[in-house]
N, C-alpha and C positions, 0 to 999 in steps of 0.2 A: 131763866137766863137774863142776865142785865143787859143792858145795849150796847154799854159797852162791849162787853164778852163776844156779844152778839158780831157787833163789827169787827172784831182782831180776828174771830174766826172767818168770816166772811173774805179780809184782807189778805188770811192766811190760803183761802181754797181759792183769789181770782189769781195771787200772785206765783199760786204753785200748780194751777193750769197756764200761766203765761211761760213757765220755767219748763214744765213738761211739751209746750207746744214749740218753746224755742228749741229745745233737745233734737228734736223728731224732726227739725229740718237743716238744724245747723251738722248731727253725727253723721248724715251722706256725705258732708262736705270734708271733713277732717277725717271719715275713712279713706277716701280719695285722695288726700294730701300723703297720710299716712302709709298709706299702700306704697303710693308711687315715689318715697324714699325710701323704700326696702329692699332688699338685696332678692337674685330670683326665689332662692332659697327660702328667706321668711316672707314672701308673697303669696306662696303656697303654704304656709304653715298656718297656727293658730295665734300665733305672735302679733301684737295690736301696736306695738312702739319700734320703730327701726333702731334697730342694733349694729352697725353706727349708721348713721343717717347717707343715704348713697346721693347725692344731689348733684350729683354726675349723670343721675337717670335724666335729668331734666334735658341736659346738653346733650345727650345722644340723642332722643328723641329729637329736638329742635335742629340736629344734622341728618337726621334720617333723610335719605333723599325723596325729593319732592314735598316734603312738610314745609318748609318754608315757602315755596312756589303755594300751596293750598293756604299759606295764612296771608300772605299778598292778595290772592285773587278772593278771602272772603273780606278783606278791609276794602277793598274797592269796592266790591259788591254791595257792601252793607253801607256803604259813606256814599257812593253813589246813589243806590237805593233811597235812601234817606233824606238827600239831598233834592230829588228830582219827584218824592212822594209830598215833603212837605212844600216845594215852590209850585208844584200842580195842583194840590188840593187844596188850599190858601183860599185862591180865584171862586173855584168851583162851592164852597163852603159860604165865604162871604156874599155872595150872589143869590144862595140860597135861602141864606139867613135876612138879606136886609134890601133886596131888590122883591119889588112886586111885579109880576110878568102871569102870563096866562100859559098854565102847566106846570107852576112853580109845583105845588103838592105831589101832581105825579113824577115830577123828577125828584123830589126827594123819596118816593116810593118805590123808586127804578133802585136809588141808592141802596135802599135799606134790603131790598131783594138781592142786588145782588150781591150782598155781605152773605145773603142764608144760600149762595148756591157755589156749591165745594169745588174746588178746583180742580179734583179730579172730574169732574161732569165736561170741561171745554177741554181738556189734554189733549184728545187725539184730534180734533182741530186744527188748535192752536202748535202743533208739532208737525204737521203737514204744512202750516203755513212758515212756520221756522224753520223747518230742517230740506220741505223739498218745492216751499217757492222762491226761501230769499239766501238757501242755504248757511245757515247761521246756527246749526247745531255743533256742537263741540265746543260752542265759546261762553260767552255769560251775559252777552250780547242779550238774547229771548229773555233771561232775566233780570235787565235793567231794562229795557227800552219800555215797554208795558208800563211802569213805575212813574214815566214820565207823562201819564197821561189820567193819573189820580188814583186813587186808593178810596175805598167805598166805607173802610173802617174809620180811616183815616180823615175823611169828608166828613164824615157821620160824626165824631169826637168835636170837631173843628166847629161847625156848625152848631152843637149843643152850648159850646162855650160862648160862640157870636152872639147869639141870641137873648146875651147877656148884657152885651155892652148896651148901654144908653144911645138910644139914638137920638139925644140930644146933642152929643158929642160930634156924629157925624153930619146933624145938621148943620152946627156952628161953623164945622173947617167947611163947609159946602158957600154957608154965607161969605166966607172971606174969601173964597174965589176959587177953590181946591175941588179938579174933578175927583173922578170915583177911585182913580188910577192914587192920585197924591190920597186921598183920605184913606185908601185902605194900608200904603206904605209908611203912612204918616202918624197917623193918628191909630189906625185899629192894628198894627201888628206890636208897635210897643205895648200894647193894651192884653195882648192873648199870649202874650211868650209863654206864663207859663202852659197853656196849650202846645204852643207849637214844641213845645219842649217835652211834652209825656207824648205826642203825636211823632217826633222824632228817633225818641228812646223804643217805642212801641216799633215801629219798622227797622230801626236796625237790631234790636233782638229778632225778629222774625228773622232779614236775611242774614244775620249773622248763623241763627241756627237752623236755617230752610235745609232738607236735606230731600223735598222729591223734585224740588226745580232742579239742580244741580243734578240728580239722578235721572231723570228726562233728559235734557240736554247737552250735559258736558261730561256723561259717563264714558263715549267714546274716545274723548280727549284728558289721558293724565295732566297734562300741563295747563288744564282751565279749570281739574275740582278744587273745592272747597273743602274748607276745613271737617263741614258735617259729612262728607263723602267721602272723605279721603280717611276720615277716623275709622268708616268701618272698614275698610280696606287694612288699613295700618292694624285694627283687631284680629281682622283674620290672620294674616300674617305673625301676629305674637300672640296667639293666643292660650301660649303656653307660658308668659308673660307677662303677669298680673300687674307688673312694676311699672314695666314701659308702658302699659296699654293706660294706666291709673296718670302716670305721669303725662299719656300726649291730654288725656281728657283734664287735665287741671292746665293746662297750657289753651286746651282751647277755651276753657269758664273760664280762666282768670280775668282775661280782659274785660266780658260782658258784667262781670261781676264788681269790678272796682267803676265802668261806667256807672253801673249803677248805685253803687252807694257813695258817687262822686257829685250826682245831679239827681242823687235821691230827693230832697224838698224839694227842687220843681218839679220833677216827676209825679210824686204824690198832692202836690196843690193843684198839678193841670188836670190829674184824673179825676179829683174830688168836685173842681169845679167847673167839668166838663156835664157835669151829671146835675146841675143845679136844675134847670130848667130844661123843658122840652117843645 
């Protein structure tokens, strides 16, 4: 076999596992498109193309009462979330990355521990403390407020990326007069965007699709679920309605879906070079 041969075969088996691997995750997405323009009829049938396309399903769904109220209350949760994870862990990261203090290692061991300890281990806790010392269960309250006091994954990405920057850099703005407050606003956050940017995308995926926080806290109140709580309600309810149920599920991916291939390159350069160094 010549070399050439050699390599058109080769080009021929990486670019027809790339074609096989793109298949096997793109056909979940466009049976779910598919479905949920079909009439009830061919939802239940063997039929793979709608006959005529119903996109009327869409708008009933998006009026069904209280769907709207559950896509309100996950865009605040997820922006506020988001919002309040990356300006609290910013601090807590850089401090760990480029300040020397005595216990620095163990606080960054406290971090990384409590990344490996599951949230369901503090729940009945932290549920006693929300619901019957400061009364704030039924709202979204218990899951924002927490958010604003850092994120341990979100610390941990942040910090791998810091530890990047030159601390030449932070010496220089230090020499011209700039405390820790202007250097870290100044100089090191133009410098980590795209961190802060796969650190933002990374928590609003999570509260966008959180579905045991909202099932802890605001199960008791329909007028504060979220979208991951209220879809399976809305399942139970049609689940003789492969149409509507296909149709509310591509209304609640679509948005996290076009985020993401909207701020796909800095999503994939802050993960790539969150990992450089450790």
């Amino acid at each position: 076999m010549t070399p050439r041969v050699r390599a058109s075969l080769e080009w021929v088996a990486v670019h027809a596992f790339a074609v096989a691997a793109t298949l096997f995750f793109v056909l979940p997405f466009v049976f779910v498109a598919l479905t949920a323009l079909m009439t009830d009829q061919q939802s239940l049938s063997r039929d793979l193309w709608p006959n005529p396309f119903q996109w009327h399903n869409l708008v009933d769904v998006w009026q069904t009462p209280g769907f709207g109220t559950w896509w309100r209350n996950t865009l605040v949760y997820a922006a506020a979330g988001t919002v309040l994870t990356v300006v609290s862990s910013v601090p807590v990261a850089y401090a760990l990355a480029h300040f020397r203090f005595r216990g620095r290692r163990l606080a960054m061991m406290m971090v990384i521990a409590t990344m490996m300890l599951p949230p369901q281990v503090v729940i009945i806790p932290m549920y006693l403390v929300w619901a019957k010392q400061l009364h704030l269960s039924g709202t979204l309250w218990p899951l924002i407020i927490p958010l604003a006091f850092g994120d341990a994954y979100s610390i941990f990405l942040l910090r791998q990326f810091l530890v990047t920057v030159p601390r030449e850099y932070l010496d220089a703005a230090k020499v011209d007069g700039a405390g820790e407050l202007q250097v870290l606003l100044r100089v090191v956050l133009p410098m980590i965007k795209p961190a802060i940017a796969a650190v933002a995308l990374f928590q609003f995926f999570y509260c966008w699709n959180d579905y045991f926080g909202p099932q802890i806290y605001t199960s008791e109140n329909p007028g504060a679920w979220t979208l991951s709580y209220g879809l399976g309600t809305f399942k139970s309810a049609h689940h003789t309605n492969w149409n509507l149920t296909m149709a509310a599920t591509l209304l609640v991916m679509a948005p996290v879906i076009a985020l993401f291939f909207m701020a796909q390159r800095a999503f994939i350069e802050g993960v790539t070079l969150t990992g450089v160094k450790g």
